[in-house]
C-alpha positions as CSV (number, residue, x, y, z in Angstrom):
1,X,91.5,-25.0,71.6
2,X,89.7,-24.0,68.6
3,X,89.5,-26.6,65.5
4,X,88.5,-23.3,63.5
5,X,90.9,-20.9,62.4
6,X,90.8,-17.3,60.9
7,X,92.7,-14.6,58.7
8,X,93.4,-11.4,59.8
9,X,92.3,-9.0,57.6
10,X,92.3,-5.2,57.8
11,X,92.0,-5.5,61.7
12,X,89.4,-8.3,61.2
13,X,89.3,-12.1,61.6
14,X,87.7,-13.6,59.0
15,X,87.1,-16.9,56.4
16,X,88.1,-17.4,53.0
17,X,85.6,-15.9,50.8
18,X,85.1,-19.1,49.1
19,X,84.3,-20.7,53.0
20,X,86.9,-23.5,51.8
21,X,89.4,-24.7,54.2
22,X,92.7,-26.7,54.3
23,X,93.2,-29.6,57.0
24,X,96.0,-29.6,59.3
25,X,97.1,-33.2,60.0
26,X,99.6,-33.6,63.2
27,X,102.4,-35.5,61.9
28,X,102.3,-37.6,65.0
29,X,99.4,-39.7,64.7
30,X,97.6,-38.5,61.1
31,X,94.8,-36.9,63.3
32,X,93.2,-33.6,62.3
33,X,94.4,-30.6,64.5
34,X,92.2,-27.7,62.8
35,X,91.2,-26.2,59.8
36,X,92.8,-23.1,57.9
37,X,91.2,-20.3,55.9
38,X,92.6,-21.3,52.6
39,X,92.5,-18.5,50.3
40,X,93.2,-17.3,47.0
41,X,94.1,-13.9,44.9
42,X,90.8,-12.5,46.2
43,X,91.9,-11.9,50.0
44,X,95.3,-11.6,49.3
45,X,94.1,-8.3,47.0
46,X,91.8,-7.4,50.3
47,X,95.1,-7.6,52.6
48,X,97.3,-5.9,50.2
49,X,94.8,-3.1,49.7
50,X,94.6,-2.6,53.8
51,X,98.7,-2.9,54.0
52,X,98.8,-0.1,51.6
53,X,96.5,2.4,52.9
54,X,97.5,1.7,56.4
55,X,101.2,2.3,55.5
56,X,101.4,6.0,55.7
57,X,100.1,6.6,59.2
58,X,102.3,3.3,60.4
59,X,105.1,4.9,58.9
60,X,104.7,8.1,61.1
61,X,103.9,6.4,64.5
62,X,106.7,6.5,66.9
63,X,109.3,3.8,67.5
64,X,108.2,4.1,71.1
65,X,104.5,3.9,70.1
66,X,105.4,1.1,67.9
67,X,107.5,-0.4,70.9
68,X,104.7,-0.6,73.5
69,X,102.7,-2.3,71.0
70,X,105.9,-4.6,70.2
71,X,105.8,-4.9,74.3
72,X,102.2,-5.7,74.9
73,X,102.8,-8.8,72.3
74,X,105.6,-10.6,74.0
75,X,103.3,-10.0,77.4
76,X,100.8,-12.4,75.2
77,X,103.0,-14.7,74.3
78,X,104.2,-15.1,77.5
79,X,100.4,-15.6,79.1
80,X,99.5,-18.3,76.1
81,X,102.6,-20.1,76.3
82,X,101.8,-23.4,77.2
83,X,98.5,-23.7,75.0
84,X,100.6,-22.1,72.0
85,X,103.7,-25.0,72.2
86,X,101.4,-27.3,72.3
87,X,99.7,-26.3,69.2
88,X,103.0,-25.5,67.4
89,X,103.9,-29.0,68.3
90,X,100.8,-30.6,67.3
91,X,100.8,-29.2,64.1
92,X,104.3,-29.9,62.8
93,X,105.8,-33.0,65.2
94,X,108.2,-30.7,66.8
95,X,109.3,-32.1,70.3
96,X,107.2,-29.8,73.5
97,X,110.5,-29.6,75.0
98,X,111.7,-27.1,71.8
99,X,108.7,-25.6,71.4
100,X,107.9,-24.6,75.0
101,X,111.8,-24.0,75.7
102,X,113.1,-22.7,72.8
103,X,110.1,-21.2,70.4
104,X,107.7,-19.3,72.7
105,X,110.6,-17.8,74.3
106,X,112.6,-16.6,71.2
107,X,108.8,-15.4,70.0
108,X,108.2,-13.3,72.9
109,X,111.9,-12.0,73.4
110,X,112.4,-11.0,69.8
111,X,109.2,-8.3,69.8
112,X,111.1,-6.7,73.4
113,X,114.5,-7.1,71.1
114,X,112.9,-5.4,68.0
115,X,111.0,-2.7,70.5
116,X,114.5,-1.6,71.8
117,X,116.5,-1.8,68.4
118,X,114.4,-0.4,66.3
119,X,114.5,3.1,68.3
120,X,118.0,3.1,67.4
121,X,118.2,3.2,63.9
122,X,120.1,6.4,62.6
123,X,121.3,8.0,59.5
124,X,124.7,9.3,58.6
125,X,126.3,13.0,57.7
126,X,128.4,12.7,54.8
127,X,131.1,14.9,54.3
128,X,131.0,17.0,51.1
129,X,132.6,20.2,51.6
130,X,131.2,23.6,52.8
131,X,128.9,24.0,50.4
132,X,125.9,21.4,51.6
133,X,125.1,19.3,54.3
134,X,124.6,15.8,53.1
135,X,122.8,13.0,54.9
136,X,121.2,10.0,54.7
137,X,118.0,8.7,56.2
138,X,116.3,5.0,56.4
139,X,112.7,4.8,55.2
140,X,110.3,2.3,55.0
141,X,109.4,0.6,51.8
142,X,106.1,0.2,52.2
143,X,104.2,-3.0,52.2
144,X,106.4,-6.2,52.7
145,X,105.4,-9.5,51.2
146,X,106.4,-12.5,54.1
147,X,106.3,-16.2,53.0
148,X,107.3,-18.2,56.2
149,X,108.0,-22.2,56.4
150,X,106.5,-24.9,58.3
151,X,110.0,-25.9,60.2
152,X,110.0,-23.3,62.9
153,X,106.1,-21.6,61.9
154,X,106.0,-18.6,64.6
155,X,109.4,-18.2,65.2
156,X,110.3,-17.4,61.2
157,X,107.2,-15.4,60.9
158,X,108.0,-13.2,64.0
159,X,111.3,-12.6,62.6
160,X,110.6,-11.4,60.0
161,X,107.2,-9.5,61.8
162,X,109.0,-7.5,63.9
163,X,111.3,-5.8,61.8
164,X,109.2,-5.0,59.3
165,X,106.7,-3.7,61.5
166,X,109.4,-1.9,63.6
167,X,110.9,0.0,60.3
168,X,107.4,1.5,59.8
169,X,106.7,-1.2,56.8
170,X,102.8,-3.0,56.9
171,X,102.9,-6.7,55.4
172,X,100.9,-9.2,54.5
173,X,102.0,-12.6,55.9
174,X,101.4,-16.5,54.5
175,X,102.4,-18.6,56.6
176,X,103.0,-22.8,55.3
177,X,99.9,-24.6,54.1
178,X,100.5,-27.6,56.2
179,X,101.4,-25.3,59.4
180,X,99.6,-22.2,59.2
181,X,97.6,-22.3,62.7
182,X,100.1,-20.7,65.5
183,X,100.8,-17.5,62.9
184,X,97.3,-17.1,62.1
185,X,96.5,-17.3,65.9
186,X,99.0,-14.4,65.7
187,X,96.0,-12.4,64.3
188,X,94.2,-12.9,67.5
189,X,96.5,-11.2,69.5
190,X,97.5,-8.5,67.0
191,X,93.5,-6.9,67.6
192,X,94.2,-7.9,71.6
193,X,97.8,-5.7,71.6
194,X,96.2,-2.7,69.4
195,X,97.9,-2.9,66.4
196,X,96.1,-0.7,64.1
197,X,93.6,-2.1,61.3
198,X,95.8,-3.0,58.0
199,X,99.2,-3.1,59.6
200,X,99.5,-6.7,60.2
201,X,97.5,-8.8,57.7
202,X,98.0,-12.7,57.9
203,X,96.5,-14.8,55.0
204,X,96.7,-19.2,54.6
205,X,96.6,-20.7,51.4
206,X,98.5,-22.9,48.9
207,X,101.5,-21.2,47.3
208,X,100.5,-21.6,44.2
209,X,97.5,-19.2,44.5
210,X,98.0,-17.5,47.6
211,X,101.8,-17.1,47.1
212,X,102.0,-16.2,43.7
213,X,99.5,-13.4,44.0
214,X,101.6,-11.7,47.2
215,X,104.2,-12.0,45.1
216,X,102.9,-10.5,41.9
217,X,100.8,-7.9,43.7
218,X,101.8,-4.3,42.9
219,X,100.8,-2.5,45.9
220,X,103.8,-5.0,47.8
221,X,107.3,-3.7,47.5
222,X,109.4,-6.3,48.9
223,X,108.8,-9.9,49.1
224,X,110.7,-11.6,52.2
225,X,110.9,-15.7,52.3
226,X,112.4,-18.3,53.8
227,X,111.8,-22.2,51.9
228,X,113.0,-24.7,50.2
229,X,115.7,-23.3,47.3
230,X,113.8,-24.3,44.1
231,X,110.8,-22.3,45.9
232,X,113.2,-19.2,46.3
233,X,113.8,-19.4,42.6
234,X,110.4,-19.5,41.3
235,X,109.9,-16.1,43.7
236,X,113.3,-14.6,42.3
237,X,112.2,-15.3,38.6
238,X,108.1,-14.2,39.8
239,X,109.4,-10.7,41.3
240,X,111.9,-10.1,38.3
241,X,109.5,-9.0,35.7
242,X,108.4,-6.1,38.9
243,X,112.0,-5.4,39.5
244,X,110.8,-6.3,43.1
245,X,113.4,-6.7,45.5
246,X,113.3,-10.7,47.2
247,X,114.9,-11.6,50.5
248,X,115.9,-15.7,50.6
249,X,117.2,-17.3,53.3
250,X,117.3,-21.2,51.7
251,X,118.3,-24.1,52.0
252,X,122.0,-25.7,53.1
253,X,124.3,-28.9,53.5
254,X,126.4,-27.5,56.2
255,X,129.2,-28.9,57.0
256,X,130.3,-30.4,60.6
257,X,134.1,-30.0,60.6
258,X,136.2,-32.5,63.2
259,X,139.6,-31.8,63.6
260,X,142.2,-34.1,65.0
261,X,143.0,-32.2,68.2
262,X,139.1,-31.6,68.7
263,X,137.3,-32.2,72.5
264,X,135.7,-35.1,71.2
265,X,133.2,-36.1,73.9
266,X,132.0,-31.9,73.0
267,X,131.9,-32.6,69.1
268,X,129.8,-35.3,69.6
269,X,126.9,-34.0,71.6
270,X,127.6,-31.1,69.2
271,X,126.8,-33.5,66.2
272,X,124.0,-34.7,67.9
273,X,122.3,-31.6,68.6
274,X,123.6,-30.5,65.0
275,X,122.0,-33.3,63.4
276,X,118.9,-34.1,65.0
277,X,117.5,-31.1,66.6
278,X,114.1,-30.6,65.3
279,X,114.4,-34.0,63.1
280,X,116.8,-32.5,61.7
281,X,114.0,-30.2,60.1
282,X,116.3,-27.2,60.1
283,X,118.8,-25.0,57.3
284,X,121.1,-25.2,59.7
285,X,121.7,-28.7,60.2
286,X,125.0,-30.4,60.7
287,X,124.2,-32.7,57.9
288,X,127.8,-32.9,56.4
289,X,130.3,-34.3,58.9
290,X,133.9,-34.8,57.8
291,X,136.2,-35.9,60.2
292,X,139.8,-36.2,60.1
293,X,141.3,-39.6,58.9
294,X,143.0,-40.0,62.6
295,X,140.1,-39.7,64.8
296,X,137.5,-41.3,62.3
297,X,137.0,-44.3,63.7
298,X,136.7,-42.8,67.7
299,X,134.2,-40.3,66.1
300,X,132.0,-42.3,64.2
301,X,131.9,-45.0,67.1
302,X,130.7,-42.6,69.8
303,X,128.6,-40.6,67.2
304,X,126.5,-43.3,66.9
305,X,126.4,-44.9,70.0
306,X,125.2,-41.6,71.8
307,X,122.3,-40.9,68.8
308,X,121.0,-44.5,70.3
309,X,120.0,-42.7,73.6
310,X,117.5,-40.4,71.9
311,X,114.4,-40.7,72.4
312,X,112.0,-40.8,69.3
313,X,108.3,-40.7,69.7
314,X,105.3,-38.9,70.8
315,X,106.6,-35.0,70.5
316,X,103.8,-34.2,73.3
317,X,106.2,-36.5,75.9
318,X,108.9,-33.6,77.8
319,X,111.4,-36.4,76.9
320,X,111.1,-36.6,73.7
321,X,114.2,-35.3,71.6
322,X,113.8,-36.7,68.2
323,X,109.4,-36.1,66.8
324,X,107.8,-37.0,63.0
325,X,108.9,-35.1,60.3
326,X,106.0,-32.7,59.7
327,X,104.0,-34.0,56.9
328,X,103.8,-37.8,55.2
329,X,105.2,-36.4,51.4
330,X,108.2,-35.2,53.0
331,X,108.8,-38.2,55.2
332,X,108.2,-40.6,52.1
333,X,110.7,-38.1,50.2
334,X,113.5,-38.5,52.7
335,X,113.3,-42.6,52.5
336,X,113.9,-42.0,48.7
337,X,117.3,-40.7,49.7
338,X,117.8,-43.4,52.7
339,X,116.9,-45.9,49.9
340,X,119.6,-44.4,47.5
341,X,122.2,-44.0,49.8
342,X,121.5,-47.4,50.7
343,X,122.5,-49.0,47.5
344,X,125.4,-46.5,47.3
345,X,129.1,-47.7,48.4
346,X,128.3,-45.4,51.5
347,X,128.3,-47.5,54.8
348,X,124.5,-47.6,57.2
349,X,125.9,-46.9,60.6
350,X,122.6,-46.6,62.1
351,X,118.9,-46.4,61.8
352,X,117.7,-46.4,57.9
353,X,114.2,-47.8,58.9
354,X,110.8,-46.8,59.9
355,X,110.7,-46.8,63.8
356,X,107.9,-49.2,64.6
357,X,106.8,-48.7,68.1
358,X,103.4,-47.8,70.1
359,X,103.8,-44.3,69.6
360,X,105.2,-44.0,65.9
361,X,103.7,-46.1,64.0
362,X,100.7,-44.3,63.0
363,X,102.8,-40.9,62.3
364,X,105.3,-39.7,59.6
365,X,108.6,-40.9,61.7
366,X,112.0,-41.1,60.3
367,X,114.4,-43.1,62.5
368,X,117.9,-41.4,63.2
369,X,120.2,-42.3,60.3
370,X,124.1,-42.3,60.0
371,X,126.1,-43.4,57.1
372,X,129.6,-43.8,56.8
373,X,132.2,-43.8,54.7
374,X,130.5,-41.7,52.1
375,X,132.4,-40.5,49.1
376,X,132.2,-35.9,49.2
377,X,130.6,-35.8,45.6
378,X,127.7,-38.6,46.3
379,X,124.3,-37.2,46.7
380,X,123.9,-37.8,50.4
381,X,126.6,-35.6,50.9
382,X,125.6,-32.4,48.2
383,X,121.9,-32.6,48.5
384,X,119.3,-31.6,51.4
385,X,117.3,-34.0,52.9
386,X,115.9,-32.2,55.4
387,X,115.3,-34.5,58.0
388,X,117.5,-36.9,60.7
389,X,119.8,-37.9,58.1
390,X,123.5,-37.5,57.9
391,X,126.3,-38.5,56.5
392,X,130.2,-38.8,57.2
393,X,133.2,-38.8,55.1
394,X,137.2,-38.4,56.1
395,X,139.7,-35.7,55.5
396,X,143.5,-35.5,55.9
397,X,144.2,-32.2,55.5
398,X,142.4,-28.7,56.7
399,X,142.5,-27.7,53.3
400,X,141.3,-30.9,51.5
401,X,138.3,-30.4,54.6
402,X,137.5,-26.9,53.2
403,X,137.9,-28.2,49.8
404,X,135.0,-30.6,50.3
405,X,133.3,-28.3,52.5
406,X,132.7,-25.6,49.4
407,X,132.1,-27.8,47.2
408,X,128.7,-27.0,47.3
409,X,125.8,-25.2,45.9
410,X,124.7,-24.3,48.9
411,X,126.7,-21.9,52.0
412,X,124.1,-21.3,54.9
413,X,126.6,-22.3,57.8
414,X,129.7,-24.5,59.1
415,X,131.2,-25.8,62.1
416,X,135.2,-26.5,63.3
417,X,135.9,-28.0,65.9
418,X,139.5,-27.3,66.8
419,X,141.4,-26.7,70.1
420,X,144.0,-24.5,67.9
421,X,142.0,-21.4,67.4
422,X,144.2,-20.0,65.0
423,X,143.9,-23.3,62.4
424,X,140.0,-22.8,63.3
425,X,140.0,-18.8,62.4
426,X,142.4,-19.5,59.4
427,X,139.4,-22.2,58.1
428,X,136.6,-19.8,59.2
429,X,138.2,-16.6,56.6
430,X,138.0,-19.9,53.6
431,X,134.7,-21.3,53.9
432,X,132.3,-19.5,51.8
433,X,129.5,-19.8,54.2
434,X,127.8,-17.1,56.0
435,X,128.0,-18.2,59.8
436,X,130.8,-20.3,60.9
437,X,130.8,-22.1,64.9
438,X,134.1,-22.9,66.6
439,X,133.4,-25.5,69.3
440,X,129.6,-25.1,68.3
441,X,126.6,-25.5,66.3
442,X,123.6,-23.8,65.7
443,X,123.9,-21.5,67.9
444,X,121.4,-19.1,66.5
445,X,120.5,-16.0,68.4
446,X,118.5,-12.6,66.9
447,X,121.7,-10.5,68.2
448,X,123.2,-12.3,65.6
449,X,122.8,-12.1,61.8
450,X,121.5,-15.3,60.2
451,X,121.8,-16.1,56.3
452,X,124.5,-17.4,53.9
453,X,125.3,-17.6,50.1
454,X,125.2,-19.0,46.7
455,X,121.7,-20.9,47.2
456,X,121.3,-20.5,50.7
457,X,120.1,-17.2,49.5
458,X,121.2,-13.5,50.0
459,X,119.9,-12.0,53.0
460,X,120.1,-11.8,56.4
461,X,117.8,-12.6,59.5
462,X,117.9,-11.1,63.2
463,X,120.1,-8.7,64.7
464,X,120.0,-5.1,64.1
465,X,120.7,-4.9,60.5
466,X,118.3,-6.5,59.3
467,X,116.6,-3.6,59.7
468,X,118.5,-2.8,56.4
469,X,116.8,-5.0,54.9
470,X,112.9,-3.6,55.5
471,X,114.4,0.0,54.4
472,X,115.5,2.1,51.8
473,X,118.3,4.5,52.3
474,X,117.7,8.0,51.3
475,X,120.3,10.8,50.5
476,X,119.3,14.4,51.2
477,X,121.5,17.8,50.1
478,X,120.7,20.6,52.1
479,X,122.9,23.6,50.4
480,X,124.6,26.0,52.5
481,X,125.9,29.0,50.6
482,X,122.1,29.6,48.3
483,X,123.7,29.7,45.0
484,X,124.0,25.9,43.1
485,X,127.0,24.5,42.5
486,X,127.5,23.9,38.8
487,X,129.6,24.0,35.6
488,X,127.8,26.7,34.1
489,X,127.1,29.4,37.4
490,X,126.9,32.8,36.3
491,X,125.9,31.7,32.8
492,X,122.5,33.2,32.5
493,X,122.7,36.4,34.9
């Protein structure tokens, strides 16, 4: 595996004009896994420039031309699959058993899903009485802008790829400085697949530079990004002075709703997997649980005594569930919260240390932390850590849980778990959140739409409409009876 890695370009792998490059440390053990192209306004203006003159043609292909290409890429996924988890692993801490189970599957699955929906899309006839025809059509925009994280690095940037592509859009990607390598590997098979030169155009560098100048650049139209919330305003306020449309799907502090009659033995492998799936490295984590008064105690109790049979270590071991968080910043960030939670009146359950063993101690490792007892307002319960932290807190009511469940800036996602269906459904119409699970969580699936509200953002991920969001609807009037239709007809016979 290559320690080098390149841009695509215009149909062409390539350096940084400047021949500078940004390290990529795995997270594991602080070694170096490669090197990325890290570039500035220069190459973005280069990609830009292809995405825009490649855009008309792309627009015309076929959706079945544009689906065998779509077809041939999941067939080159599938081949590097092994080689590509690893790397994906190695270059953010991700456990092998996600990346080889759950990424490079989704990856190659979601260019066959986008290959079939996409040669579905249709307009409407809109009735307008029988003098015209009226209809709308879906167009491309253009060039897209895509600004991807570094908690799931290929799956994000493929889903947001695929439909853009699919729609007849061109874009320019940039994927996370600190894990840019499996997207810009994307490149490689992008030539190999025969997507033509300029339609796909990947591009690594600091968001500062690179970032800002996708966002300010005039020949992109739209500017799609998932990140961090206070990233996602800087964008908003960058692409206002444009009037350029921005697609966020941010940050949240979803909550993890236990009821009293819930299947508790379920809720609690539920929180698990809710909590600390991908370190907890994830906008849908289960990072707020509130728990009814009655079963509290039961909860909290088997909670944490089944997060003690995780594993946490080397993310390259199969049975490894719990890896590093991805870079040393963010790890030392998230023991600033454990530390203030700490001398809060919230209640340490479990973990709250640095895991000291063979494999963790020379990588950014976060042990598995619980606290109890935590008042709704405190900021362990409104803030995002980001990583295998979580807190708990009681309820009495369902309304004082919904209560303290929007009482949030955020509104990504939320979990009940209820045997009474109704109760559940009658919760699910009041929480302003824009994917609720009964009896589950994080179940996230691309015939599904993903995103929320307030400052989880605005926009939606996967299934067939977000297709939506890569076009712009057009109305046509065709008349029918050759004479227009106004005030003043006849007038100037």
């Amino acid at each position: 595996m290559s320690s080098e890695y390149r841009m695509l370009i215009n149909g062409e792998l390539c350096e940084a004009s400047t021949k500078e490059t940004m390290q990529v440390i795995n997270p594991a053990n602080g070694t170096v896994v490669g090197h990325a192209p890290k570039c500035g306004s220069e190459e973005v203006n280069r990609a830009a420039e292809a995405a825009y003159k490649a855009a008309p043609a792309w627009a015309e292909k076929s959706p079945t031309d544009k689906a065998a290409i779509f077809f041939k890429m999941a067939e080159l996924l599938r081949k590097h699959r092994e080689e590509w988890a690893k790397l994906e692993t190695m270059q953010y801490g991700g456990p092998i058993f996600k990346t080889m189970n759950f990424d490079m599957v989704f990856d190659a699955e979601h260019f066959e899903f986008m290959a079939g929906v996409g040669r579905a899309v249709t307009g409407k006839s809109l009735p307008v009485g029988p003098q015209a025809l009226s209809m709308t059509i879906r167009q491309p925009l253009g060039v897209v802008g895509l600004i991807t994280p570094w908690n799931f690095p290929l799956v994000t940037a493929i889903s947001k790829i695929t439909p853009a592509l699919m729609m007849g859009n061109t874009a320019v990607v940039k994927p996370a400085s600190c894990a840019p390598l499996t997207v810009l590997k994307l490149g490689e098979l992008a030539i190999e697949a025969g997507f033509p030169p300029g339609v796909l155009n990947i591009v690594s560098g600091p968001g500062a530079s690179a970032g800002e100048a996708i966002v300010n650049h005039p020949y992109i139209s739209k500017i799609n990004f998932t990140g961090d919330s206070e990233t996602g305003k800087r964008i908003l306020a960058l692409a206002s002075a444009a009037v350029k449309p921005v697609a966020c799907e941010l940050g949240g502090k979803n909550a993890f709703i236990v009821m009293p009659d819930a299947d508790m033995k379920a809720a609690v492998e539920g929180a698990v997997w809710g909590g600390f799936f991908n370190s907890g490295q994830n906008c849908g984590a289960s990072s707020r649980y509130l728990i009814h008064d009655s079963v509290y105690d039961e909860f909290a109790e088997k909670f944490v005594e089944a997060t003690k049979q995780l594993r946490v270590g080397d993310p390259l071991n199969p049975e490894t569930m719990v890896g590093p968080v991805a870079y040393k910043g963010h790890r030392d960030g998230i023991e600033r919260f454990v530390e203030r939670a700490k001398k809060s009146d919230a209640k340490l359950l479990l973990g709250g240390e640095r895991p000291e063993t063979p494999e963790t101690k020379n990588g950014y490792f976060v042990a598995p932390t619980i606290f109890g007892d935590c008042d709704p307002k405190s900021e362990i319960m409104q803030e995002e850590v980001f990583g295998p932290v979580v807190a708990l807190a009681k309820f009495k009511t369902p309304e004082e849980a919904v209560a303290i469940a929007n009482d949030s800036r955020f509104g990504l996602c939320a979990s009940i778990w209820t045997r009474d269906i109704r109760q559940g459904l009658v919760m699910t119409k009041q929480l302003k959140v824009g994917t609720v699970w009964l009896n589950q969580h994080l179940s996230i699936v691309f015939e599904c739409p993903w995103g929320g509200c307030k400052e989880s953002g605005h926009s939606k991920e996967n299934s067939i409409m977000v297709l939506d969001e890569y076009s712009m609807m057009k109305n046509v009037w065709i008349d029918l009876v050759g004479t227009p239709a106004t005030p003043w007809e006849g007038k100037f016979d």
